[in-house]
MITORKOL-844761 format. One line per 8 residues: their letters; for each residue z, x, y of N, C-alpha, C, CB. Coordinates in Angstrom, 1 decimal, padded with zeros to 4 digits. Glycine has a CB too. Layout:
REM residues N
a	Z,X,Y,Z,X,Y,Z,X,Y,Z,X,Y; ...
This chain:
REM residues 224
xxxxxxxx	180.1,134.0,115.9,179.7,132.9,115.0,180.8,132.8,113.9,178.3,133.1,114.4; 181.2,131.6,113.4,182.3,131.2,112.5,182.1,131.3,111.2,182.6,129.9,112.7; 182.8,131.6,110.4,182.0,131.8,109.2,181.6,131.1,108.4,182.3,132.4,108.6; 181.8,129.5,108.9,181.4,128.0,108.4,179.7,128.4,108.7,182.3,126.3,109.4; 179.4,128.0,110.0,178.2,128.6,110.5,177.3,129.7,110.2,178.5,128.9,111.4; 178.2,130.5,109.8,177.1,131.5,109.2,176.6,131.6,108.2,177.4,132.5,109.2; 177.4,130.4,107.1,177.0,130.5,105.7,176.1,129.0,105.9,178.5,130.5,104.4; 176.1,128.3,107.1,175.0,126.9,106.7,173.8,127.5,107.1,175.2,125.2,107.6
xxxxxxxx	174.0,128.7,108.2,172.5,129.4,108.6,172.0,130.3,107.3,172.5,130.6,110.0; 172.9,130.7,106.7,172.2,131.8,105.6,171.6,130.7,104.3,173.6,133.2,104.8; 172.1,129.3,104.5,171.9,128.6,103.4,170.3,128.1,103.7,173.0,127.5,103.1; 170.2,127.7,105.0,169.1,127.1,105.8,168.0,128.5,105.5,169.6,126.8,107.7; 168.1,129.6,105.5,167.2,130.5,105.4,166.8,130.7,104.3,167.4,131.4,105.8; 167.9,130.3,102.6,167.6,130.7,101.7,166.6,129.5,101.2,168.7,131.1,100.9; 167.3,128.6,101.8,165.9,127.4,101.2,164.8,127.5,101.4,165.8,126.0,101.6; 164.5,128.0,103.4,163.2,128.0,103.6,162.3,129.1,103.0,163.1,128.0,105.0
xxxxxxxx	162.9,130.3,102.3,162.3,131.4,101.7,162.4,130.5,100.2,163.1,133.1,101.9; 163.1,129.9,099.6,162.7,129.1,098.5,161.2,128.3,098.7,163.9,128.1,098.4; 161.1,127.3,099.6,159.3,126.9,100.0,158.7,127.7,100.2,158.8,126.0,101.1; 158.9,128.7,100.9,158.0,129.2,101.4,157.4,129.9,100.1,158.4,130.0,102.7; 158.2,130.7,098.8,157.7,131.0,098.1,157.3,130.7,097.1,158.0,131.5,098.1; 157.3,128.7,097.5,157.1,127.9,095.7,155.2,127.8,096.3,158.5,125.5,095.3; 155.0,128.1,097.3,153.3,127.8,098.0,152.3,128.4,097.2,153.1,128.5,099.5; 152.8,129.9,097.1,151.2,130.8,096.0,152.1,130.4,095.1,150.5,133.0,096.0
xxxxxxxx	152.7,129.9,094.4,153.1,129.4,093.0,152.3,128.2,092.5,154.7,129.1,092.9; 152.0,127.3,093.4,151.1,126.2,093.1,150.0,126.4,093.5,151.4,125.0,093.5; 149.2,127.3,094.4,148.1,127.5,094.6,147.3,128.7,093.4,148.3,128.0,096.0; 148.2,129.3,092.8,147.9,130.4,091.8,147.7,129.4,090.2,149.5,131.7,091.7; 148.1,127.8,089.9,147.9,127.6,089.1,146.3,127.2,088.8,148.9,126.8,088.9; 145.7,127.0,087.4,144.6,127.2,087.0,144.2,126.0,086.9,144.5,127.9,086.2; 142.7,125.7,087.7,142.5,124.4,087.9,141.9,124.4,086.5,141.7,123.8,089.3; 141.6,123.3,086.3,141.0,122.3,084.3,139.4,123.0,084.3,140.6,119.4,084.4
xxxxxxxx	139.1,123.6,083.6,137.9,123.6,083.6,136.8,122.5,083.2,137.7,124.3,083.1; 135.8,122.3,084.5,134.7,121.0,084.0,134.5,120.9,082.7,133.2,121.0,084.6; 134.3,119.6,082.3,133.6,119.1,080.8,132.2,119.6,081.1,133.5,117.0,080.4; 131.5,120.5,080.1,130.3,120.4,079.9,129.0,119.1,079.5,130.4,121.2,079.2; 128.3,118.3,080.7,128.1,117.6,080.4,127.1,117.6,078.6,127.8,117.2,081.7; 126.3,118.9,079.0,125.6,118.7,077.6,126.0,119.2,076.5,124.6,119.1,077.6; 127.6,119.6,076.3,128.1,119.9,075.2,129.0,118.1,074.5,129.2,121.4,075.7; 129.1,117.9,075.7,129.6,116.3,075.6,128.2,115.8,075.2,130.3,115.4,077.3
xxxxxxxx	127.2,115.2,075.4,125.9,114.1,075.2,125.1,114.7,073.9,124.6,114.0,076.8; 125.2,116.5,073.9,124.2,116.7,073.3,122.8,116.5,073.6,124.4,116.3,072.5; 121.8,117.7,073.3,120.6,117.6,074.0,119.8,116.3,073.3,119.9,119.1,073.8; 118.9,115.6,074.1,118.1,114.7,074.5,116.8,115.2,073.4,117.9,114.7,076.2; 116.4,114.4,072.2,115.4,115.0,071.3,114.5,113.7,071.1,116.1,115.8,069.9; 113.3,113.6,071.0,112.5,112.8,070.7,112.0,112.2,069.7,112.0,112.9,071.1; 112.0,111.0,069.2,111.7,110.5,067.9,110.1,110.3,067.6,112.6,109.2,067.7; 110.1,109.8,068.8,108.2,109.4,068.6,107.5,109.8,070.1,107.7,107.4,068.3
xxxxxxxx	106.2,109.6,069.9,105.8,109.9,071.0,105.2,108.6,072.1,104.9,110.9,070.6; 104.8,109.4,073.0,104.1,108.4,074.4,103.6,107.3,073.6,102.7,109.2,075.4; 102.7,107.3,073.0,101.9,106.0,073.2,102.7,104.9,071.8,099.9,106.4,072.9; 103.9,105.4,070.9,104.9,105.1,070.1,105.9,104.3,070.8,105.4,106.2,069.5; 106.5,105.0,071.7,107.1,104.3,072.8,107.0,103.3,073.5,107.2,104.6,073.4; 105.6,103.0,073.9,105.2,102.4,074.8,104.7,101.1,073.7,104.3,103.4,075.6; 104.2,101.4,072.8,104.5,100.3,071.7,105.3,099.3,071.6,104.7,100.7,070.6; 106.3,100.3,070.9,107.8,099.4,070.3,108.9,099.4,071.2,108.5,100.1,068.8
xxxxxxxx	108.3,099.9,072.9,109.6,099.4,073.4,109.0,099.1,075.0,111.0,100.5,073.2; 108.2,099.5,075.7,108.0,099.6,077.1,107.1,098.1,077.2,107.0,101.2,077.6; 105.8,098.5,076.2,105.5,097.2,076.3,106.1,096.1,075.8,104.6,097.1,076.1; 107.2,095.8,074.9,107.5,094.6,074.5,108.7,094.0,075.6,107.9,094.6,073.0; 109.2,095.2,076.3,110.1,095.0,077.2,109.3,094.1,078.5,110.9,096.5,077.5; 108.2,094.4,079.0,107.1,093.9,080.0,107.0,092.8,079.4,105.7,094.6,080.2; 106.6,092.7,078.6,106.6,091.1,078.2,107.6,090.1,078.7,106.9,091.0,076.9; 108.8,090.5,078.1,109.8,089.4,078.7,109.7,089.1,080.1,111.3,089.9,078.5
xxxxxxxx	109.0,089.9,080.5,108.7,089.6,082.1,107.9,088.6,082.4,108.1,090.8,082.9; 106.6,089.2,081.6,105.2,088.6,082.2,105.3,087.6,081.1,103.7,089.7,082.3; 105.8,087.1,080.5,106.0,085.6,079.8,106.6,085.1,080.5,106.4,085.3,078.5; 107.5,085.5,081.5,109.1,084.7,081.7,107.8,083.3,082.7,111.1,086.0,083.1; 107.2,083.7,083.2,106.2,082.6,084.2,104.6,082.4,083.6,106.0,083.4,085.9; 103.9,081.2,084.4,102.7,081.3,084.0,102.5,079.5,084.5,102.3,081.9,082.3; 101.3,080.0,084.0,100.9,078.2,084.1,099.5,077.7,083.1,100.3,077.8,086.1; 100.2,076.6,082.5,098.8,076.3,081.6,098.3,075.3,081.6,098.9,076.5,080.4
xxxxxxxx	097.5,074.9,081.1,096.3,073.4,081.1,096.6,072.6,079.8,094.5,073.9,081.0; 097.3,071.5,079.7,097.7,070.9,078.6,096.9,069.6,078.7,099.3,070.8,078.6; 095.8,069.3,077.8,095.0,068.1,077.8,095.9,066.9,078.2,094.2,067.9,076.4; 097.1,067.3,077.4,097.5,065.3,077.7,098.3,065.8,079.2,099.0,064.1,076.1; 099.5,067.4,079.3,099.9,066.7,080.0,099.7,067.3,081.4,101.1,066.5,079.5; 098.2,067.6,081.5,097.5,068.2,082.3,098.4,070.1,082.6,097.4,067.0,083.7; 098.4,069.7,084.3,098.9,071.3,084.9,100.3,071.8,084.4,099.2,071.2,086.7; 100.7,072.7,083.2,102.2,073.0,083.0,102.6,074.0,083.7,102.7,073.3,081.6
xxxxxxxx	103.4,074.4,084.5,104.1,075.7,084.8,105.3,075.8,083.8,104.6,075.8,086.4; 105.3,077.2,083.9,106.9,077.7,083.0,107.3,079.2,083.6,106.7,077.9,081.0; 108.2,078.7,084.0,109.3,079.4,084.9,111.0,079.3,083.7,109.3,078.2,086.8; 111.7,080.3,084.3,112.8,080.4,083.5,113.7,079.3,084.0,113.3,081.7,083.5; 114.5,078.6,082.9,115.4,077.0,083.8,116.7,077.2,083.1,114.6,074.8,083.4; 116.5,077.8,082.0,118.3,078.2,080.9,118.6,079.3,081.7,118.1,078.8,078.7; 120.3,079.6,080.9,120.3,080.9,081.0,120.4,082.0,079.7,121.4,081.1,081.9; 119.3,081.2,078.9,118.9,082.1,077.7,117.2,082.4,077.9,119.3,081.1,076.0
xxxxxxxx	117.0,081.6,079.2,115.5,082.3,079.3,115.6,083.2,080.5,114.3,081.2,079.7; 116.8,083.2,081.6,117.5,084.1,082.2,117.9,085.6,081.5,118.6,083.4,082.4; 118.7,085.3,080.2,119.1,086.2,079.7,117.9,087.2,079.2,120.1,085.7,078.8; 116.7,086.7,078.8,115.3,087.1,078.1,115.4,088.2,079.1,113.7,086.0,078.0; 114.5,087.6,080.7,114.4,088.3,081.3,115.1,089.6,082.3,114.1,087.6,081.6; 116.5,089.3,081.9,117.5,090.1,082.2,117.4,091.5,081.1,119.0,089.2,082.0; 117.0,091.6,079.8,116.6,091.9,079.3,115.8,093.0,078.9,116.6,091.4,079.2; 114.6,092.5,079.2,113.3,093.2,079.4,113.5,094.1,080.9,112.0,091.9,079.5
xxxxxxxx	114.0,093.4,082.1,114.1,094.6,083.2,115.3,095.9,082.6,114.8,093.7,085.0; 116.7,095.3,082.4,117.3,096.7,081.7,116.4,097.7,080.7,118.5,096.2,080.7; 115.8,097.1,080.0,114.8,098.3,078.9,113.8,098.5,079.8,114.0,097.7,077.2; 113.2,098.1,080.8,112.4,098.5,081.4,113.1,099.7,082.2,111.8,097.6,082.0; 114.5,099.7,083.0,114.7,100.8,084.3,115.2,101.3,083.2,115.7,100.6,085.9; 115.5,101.5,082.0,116.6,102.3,081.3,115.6,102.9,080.5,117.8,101.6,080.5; 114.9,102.1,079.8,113.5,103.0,079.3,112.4,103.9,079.4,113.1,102.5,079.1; 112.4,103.6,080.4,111.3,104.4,081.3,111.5,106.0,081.2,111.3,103.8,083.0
xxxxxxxx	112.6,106.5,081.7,113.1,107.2,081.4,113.0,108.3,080.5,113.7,106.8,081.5; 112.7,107.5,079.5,112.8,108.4,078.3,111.3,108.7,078.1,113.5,107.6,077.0; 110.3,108.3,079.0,109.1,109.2,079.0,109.2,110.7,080.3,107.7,107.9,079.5; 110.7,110.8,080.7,110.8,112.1,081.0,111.0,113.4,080.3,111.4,112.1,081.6; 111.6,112.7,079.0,111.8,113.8,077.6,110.4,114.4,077.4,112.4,113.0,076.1; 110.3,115.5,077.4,109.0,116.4,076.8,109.1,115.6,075.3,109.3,118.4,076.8; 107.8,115.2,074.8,107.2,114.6,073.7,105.8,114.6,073.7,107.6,113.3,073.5; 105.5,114.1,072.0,103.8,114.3,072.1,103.5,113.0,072.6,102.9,114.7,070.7
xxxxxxxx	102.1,112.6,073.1,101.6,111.5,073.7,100.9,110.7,072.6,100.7,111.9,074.8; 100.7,111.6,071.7,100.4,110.5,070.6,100.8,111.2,069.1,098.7,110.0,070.6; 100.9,110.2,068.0,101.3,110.6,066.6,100.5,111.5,066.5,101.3,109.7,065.6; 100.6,113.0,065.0,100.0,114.0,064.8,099.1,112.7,064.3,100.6,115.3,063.9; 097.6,113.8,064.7,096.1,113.1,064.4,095.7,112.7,065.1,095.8,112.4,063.7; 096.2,111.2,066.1,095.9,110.5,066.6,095.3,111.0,068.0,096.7,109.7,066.4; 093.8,111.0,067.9,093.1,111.5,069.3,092.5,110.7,070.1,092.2,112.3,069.2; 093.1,109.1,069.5,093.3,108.2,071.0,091.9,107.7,071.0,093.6,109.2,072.5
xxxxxxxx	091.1,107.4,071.8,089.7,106.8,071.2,089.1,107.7,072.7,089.4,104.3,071.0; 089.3,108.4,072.0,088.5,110.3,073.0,087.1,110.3,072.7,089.1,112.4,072.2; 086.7,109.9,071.5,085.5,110.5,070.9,084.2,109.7,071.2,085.8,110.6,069.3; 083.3,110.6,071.1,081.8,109.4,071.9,081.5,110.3,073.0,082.4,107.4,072.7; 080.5,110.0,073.6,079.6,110.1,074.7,080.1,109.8,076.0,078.4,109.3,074.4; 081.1,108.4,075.8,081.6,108.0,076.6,083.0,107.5,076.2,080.9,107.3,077.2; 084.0,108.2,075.8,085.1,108.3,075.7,086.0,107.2,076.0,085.4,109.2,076.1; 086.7,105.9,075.8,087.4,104.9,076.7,088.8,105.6,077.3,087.8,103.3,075.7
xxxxxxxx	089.4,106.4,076.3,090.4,107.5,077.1,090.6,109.0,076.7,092.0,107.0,077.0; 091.7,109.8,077.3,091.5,110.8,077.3,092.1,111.1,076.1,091.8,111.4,078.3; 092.2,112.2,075.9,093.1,112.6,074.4,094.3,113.4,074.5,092.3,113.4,073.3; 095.3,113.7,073.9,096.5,113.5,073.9,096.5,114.9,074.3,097.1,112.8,072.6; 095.8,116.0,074.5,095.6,117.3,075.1,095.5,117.3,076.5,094.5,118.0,074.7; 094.3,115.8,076.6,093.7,115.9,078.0,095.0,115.3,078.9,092.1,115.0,078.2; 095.5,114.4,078.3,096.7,113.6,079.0,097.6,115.1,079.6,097.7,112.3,077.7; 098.0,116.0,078.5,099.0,116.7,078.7,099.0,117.7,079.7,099.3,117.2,077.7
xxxxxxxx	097.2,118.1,079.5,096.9,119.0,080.8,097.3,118.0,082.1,095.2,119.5,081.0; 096.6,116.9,082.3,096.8,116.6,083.5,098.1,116.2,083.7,096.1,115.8,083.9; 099.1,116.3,083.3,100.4,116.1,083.2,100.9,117.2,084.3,100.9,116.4,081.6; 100.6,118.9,083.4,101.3,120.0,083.8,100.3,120.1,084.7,101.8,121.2,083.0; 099.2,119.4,085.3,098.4,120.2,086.8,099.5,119.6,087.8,096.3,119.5,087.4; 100.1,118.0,087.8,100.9,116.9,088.5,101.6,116.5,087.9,100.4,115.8,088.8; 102.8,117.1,087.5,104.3,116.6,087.2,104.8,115.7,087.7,105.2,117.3,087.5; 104.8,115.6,089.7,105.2,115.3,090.6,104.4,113.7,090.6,105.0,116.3,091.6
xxxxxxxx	102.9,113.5,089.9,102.6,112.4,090.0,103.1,111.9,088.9,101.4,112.2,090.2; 103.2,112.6,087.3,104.0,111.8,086.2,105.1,111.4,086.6,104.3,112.5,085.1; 106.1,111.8,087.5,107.6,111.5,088.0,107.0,110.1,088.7,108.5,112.8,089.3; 106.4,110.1,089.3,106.1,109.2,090.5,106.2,107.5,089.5,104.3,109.6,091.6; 105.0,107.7,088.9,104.8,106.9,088.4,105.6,106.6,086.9,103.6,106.9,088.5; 106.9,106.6,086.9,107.9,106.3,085.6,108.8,105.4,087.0,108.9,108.0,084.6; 108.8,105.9,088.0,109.9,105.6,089.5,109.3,104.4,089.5,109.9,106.6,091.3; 108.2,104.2,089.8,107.3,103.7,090.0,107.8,102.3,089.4,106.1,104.5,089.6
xxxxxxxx	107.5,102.0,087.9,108.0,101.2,087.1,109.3,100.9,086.9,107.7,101.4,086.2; 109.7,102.3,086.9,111.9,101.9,087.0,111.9,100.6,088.3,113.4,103.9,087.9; 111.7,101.1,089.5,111.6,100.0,090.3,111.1,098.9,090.4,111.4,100.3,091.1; 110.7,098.6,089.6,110.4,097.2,088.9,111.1,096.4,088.1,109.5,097.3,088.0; 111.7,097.3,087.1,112.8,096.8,086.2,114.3,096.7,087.4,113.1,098.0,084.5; 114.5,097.6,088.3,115.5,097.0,089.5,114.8,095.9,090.0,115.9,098.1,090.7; 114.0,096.1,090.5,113.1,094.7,091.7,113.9,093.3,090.3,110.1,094.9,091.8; 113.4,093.0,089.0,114.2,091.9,088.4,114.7,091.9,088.1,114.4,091.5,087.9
xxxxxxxx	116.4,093.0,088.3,117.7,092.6,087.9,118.1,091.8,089.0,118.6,093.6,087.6; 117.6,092.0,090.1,118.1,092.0,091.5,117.7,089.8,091.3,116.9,093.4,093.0; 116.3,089.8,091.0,115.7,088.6,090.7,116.7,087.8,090.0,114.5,088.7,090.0; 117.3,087.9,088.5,118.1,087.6,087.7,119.3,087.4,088.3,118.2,088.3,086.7; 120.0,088.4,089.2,120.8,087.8,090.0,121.1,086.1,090.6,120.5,088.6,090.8; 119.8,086.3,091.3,120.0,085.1,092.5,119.2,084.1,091.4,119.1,085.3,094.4; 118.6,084.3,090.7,118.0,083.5,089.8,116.8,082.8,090.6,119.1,082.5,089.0; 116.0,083.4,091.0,114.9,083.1,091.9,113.7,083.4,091.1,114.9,084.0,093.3
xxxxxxxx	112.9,082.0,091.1,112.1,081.7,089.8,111.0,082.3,090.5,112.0,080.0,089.1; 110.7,081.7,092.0,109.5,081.8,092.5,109.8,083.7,092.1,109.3,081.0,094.3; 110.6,084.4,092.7,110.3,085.7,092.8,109.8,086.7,091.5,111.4,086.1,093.3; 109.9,085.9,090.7,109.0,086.1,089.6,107.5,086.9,089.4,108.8,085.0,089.2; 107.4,085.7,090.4,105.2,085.7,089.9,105.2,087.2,091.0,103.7,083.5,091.0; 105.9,087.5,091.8,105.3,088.6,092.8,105.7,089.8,091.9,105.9,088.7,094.5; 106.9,089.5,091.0,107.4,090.7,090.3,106.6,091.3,089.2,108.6,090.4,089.6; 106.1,090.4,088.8,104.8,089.8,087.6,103.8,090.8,087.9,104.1,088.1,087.7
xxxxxxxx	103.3,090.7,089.0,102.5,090.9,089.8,102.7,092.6,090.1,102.8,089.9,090.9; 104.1,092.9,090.2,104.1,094.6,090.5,104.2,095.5,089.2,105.5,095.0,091.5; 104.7,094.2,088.5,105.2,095.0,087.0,103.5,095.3,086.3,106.4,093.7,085.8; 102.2,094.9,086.9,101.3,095.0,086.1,100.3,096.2,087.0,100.8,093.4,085.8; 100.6,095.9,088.1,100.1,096.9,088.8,100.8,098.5,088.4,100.2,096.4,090.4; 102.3,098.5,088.1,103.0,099.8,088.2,102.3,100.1,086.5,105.1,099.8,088.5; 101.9,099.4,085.8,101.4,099.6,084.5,100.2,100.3,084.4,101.3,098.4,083.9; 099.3,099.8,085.0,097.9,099.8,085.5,098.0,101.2,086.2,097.5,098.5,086.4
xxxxxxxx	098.3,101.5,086.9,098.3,102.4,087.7,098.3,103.7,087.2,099.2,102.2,088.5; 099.3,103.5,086.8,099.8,105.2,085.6,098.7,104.6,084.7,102.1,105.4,084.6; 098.0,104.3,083.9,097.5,104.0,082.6,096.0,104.5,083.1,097.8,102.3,082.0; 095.8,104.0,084.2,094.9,104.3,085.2,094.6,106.2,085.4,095.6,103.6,086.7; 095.6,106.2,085.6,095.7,107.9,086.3,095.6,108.8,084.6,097.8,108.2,087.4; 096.6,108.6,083.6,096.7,108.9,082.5,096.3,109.2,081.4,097.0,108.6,082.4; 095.7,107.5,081.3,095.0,107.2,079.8,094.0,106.9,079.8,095.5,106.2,079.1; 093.7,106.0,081.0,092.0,105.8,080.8,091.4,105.9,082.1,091.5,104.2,080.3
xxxxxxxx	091.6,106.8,083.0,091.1,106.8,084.4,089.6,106.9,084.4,091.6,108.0,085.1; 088.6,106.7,083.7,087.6,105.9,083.9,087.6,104.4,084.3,087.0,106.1,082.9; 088.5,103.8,083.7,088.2,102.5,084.4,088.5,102.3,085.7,088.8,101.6,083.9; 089.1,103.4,086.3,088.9,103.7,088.0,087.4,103.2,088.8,089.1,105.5,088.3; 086.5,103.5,088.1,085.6,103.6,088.9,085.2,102.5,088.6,084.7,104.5,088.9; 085.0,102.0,086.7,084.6,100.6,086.5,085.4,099.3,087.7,085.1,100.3,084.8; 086.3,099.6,087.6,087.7,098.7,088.7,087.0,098.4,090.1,089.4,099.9,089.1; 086.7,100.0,090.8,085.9,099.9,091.6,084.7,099.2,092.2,085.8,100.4,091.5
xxxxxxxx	084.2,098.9,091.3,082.7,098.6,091.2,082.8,097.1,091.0,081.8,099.3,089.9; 083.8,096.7,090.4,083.7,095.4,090.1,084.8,094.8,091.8,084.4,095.2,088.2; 085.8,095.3,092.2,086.4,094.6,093.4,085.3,095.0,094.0,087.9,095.2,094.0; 084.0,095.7,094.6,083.2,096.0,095.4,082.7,094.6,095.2,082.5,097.1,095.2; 082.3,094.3,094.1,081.3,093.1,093.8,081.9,092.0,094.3,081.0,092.8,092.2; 083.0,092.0,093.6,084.2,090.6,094.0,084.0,090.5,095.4,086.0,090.9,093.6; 084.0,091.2,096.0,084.7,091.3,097.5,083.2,090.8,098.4,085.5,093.3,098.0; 082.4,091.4,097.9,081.1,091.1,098.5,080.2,089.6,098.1,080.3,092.3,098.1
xxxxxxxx	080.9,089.3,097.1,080.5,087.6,096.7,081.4,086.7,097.4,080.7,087.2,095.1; 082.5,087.3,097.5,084.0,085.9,097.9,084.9,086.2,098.4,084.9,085.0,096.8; 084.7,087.5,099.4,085.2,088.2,100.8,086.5,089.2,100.2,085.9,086.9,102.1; 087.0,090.0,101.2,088.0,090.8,101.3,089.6,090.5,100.3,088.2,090.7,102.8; 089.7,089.3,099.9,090.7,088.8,099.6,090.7,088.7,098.4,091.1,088.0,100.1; 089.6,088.8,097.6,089.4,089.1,095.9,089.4,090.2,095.6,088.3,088.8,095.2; 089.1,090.5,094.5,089.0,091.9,093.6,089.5,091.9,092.2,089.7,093.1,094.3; 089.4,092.7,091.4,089.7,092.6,089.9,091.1,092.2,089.7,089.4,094.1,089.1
xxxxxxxx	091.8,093.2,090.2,093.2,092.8,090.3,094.3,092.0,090.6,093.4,093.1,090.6; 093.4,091.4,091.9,094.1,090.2,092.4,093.3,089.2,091.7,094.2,090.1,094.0; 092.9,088.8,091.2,092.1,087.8,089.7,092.8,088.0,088.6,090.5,088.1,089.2; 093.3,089.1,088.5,094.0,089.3,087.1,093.1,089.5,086.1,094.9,088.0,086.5; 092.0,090.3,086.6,090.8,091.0,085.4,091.2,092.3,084.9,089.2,091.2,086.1; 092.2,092.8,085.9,092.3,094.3,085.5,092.7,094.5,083.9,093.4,095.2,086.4; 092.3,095.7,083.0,092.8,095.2,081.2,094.3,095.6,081.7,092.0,096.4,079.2; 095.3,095.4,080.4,096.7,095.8,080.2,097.0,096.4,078.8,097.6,094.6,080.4
């Protein structure tokens, strides 16, 4: 071998031992350590409680919903419907579903269910709801049902963004319609599950005066 040759092979070998040894040099460097998400947000603390919440923000957010439609009886100008037709009565309703899927949420924060004192209208013979102990027990017997039913409602406030989208007036009244049931339901289980049975008794009645296709709820008797 020539000694032109022998120095382009020794050169060819020093490079490839050059890569070969730049490999654990970048594999040895130190990857970023993750952001702590809860040193970034800070912990999640509560200002007021369940039935505070549900005051000054869950229910006023339902609203924008269940006003956005309806229908009324105007002497002069007889049958009115009102459905959303701007897009500032768009925007209302756009509104109320964000504080609804975004709000809801915040009844996953551990808080009290009602202001100190307030024991809810517990008291009596026949109590109209439970009290802010009894709520908490049945809380920690069914976590899994408190989860359910917050999902429950978040998917409501999605079911009308989705609505606001296409701007689909009719799809309203059925939204109307779930947003009062996902209310009822939990309030049902929660706050006043006696009116379970009252509810009962009365779709029994309904149903047996004017068939299978009535009941409290589908009349819009259930309270809110």
């Amino acid at each position: 071998m020539g000694v032109q040759k022998w120095l382009v092979v020794a050169a060819l070998g020093l490079s490839m031992c050059a890569c070969s040894a730049s490999k654990p040099a970048e594999a040895a460097k130190p990857t970023p350590a993750p952001v702590a998400t809860q040193a970034l947000w800070g912990e999640m603390k509560p200002i007021v409680s369940v039935k505070e919440l549900m005051r000054d923000m869950i229910d006023p957010a339902s609203d924008y919903v269940f006003d956005s439609v309806g229908i009324f009886i105007d002497k002069k100008k007889g049958r009115i419907e009102r459905i959303p037709k701007t897009d500032e009565d768009w925007d209302r309703v756009r509104m109320g579903a964000v504080m609804l899927a975004e709000g809801v949420y915040l009844l996953k924060i551990p808080r009290p269910f009602a202001p100190a004192g307030d024991e809810n209208n517990s008291t009596g013979p026949e109590p109209e709801e439970l009290s802010p102990a009894q709520i908490k027990a049945k809380l920690e017997r069914d976590p899994v049902l408190w989860n359910a039913k917050i999902e429950a409602l978040r998917n409501v406030g999605l079911e009308v963004l989705e609505i606001v989208k296409r701007k689909d007036a009719n799809e309203l009244w059925d939204a109307s319609d779930n947003l009062d049931a996902a209310c009822e339901n939990c309030h049902l289980e929660f706050w006043y599950p006696g009116e379970k049975e009252f509810l009962r008794k009365l779709d029994k009645r309904l149903e047996d005066m004017y068939g299978p296709r009535t009941g409290a709820r589908k009349l819009g008797m259930s309270p809110r």
